[in-house]
C-alpha positions in Angstrom: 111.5 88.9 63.2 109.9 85.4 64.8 112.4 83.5 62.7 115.6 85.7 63.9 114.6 86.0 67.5 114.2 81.9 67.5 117.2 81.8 66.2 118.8 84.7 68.7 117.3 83.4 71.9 115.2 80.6 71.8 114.7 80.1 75.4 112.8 83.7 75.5 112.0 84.1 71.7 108.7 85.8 72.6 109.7 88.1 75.1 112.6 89.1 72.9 110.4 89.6 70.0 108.5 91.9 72.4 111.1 94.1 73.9 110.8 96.8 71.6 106.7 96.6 71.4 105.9 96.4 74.5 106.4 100.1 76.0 104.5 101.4 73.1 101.5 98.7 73.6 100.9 99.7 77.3 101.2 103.3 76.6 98.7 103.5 73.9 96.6 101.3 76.6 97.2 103.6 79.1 96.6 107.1 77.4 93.2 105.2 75.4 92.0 104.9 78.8 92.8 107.9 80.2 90.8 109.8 77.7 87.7 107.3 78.1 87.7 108.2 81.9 88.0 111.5 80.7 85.1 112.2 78.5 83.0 110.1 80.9 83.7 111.8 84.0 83.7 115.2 82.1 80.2 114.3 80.7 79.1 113.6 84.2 80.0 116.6 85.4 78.2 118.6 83.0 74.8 116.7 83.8 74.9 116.3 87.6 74.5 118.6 90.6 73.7 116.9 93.1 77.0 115.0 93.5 79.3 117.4 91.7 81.9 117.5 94.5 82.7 113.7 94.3 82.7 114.0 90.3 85.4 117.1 90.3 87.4 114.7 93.1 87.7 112.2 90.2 88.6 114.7 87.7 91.5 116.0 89.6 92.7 112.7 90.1 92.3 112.3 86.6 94.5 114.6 86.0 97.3 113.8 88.7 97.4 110.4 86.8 97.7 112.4 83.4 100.8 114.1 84.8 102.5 111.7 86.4 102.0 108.2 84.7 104.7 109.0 82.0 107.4 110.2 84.7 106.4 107.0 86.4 106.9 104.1 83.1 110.3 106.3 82.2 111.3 105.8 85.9 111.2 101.8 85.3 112.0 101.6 82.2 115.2 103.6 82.9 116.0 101.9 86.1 116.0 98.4 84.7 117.9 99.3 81.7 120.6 100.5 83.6 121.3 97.7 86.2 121.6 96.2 82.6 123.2 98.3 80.6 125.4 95.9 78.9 123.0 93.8 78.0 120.2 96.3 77.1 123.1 97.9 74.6 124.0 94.8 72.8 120.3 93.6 72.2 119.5 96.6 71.3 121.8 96.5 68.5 121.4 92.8 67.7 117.4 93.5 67.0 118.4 96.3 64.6 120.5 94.1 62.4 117.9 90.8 63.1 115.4 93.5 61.4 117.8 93.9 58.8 118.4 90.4 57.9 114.8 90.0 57.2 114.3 93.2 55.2 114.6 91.7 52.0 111.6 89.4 51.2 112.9 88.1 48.2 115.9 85.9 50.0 115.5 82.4 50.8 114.9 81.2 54.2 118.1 79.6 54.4 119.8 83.0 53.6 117.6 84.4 56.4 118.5 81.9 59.0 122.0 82.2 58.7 122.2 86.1 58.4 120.2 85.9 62.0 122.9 83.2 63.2 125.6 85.4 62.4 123.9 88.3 64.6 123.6 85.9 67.5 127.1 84.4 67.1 128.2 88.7 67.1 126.2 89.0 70.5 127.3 86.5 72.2 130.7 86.9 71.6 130.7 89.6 73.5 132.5 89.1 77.3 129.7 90.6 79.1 126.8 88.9 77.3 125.8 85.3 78.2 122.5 83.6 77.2 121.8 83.9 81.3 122.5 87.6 81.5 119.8 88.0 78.5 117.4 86.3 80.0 117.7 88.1 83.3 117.3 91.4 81.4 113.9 90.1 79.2 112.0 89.0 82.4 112.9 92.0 84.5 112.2 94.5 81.7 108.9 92.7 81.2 107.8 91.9 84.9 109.0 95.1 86.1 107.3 97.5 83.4 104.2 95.4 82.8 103.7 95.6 86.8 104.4 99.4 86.8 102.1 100.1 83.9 99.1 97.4 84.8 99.3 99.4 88.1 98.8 102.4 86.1 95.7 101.0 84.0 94.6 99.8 87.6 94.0 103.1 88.9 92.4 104.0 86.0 89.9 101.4 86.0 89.3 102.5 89.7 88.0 105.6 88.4 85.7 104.3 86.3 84.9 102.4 89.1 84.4 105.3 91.6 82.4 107.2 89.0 79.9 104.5 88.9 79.6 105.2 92.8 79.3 109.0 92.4 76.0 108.3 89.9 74.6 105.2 92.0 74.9 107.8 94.8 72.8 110.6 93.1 70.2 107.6 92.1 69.8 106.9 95.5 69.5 109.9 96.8 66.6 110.8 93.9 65.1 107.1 95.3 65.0 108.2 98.9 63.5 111.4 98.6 61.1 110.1 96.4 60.3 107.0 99.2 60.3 110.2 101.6 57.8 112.1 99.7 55.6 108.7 99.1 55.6 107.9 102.6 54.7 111.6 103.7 51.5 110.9 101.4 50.6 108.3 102.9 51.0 109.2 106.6 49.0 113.0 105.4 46.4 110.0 103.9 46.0 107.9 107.2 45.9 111.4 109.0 43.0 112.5 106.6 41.3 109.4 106.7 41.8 108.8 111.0 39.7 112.5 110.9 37.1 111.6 108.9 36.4 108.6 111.1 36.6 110.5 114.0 34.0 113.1 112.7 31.5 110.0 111.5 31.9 108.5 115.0 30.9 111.9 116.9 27.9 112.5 114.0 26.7 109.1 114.8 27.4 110.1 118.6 24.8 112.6 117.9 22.2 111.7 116.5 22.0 108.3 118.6 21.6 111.0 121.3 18.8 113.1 119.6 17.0 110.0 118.6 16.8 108.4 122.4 16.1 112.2 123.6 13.0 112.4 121.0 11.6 109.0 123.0 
């Protein structure tokens, strides 16, 4: 498909070559990620006590994510594709016979490269298509979409992110009370050893007094 989309558009070849790919790409991303954050915060849950609340918070915005990031990339993708509907309707039958043209292996390149000429001589025959319009449909498809869906992955990775709070949180509330039980061993030690001195001071109090007494 390289060779064709080249051929097609060569001001945007890769972002052509990448119209049809890139939905399914950042989804796979997306729900890969989601079920990582899952399992991890899932796992959490099952071991910790101590900060349980702020692991079921991140478990219930897990799951608003999972409900909503689909409505959310269908919302963009829809929206673009219909300021350019045109467009999006031509290339989208232009890349079907592109794929075609390249189906059979056993042609020469030369065969190949004018089968995909042909397709981009039917597209831009068209009145409504133009090699600008095109290219204004490719980079808002891509800009738009990739910044819907990287916001997605975004929030995502700010779970992980927050989950690494909610355990450095139950560390260091095991590291305090353990500081807290050291130090109250240590003050119960001073105390002990502050009384003992005591006590020796009023023995030797004593007997200094029986001994002067006895002369």
């Amino acid at each position: 498909m390289a060779q064709c989309m080249q051929i097609i558009h060569p001001e945007h070849a890769e972002l052509l070559g990448n119209i049809a790919n890139l939905p399914q790409q950042y989804l796979q991303q997306i729900t890969t990620l989601l079920k990582d954050v899952r399992s991890e915060i899932t796992n959490e849950q099952s071991t910790t006590t101590t900060k349980k609340q702020c692991v079921n918070n991140l478990l219930t915005r897990v799951d608003d994510i999972s409900k909503s990031y689909m409505t959310r990339v269908i919302t963009v993708d829809g929206n673009v594709k219909q300021r350019f509907i045109d467009t999006y309707t031509a290339l989208g039958s232009a890349l079907v016979k592109a794929s075609q043209c390249e189906e059979n292996h056993d042609v020469s390149c030369e065969v190949i490269q004018s089968c995909c000429t042909n397709v981009k001589n039917e597209l831009y025959a068209q009145k409504s298509i133009s090699s600008g319009s095109v290219s204004n449909f490719l980079v808002e498809f891509t800009t738009q979409f990739s910044k819907e869906c990287d916001s997605i992955l975004s929030s995502i990775r700010n779970l992980q992110a927050d989950l690494n709070s909610c355990k450095a949180g139950v560390t260091e509330r095991k590291k305090s009370r353990i500081e807290a039980v050291m130090l109250d061993k240590t003050l119960k030690s001073q105390a002990s050893t502050s009384v003992m001195t005591s006590n020796l001071l009023v023995s030797c109090s004593i007997l200094f007094a029986v001994i002067r007494a006895m002369y």
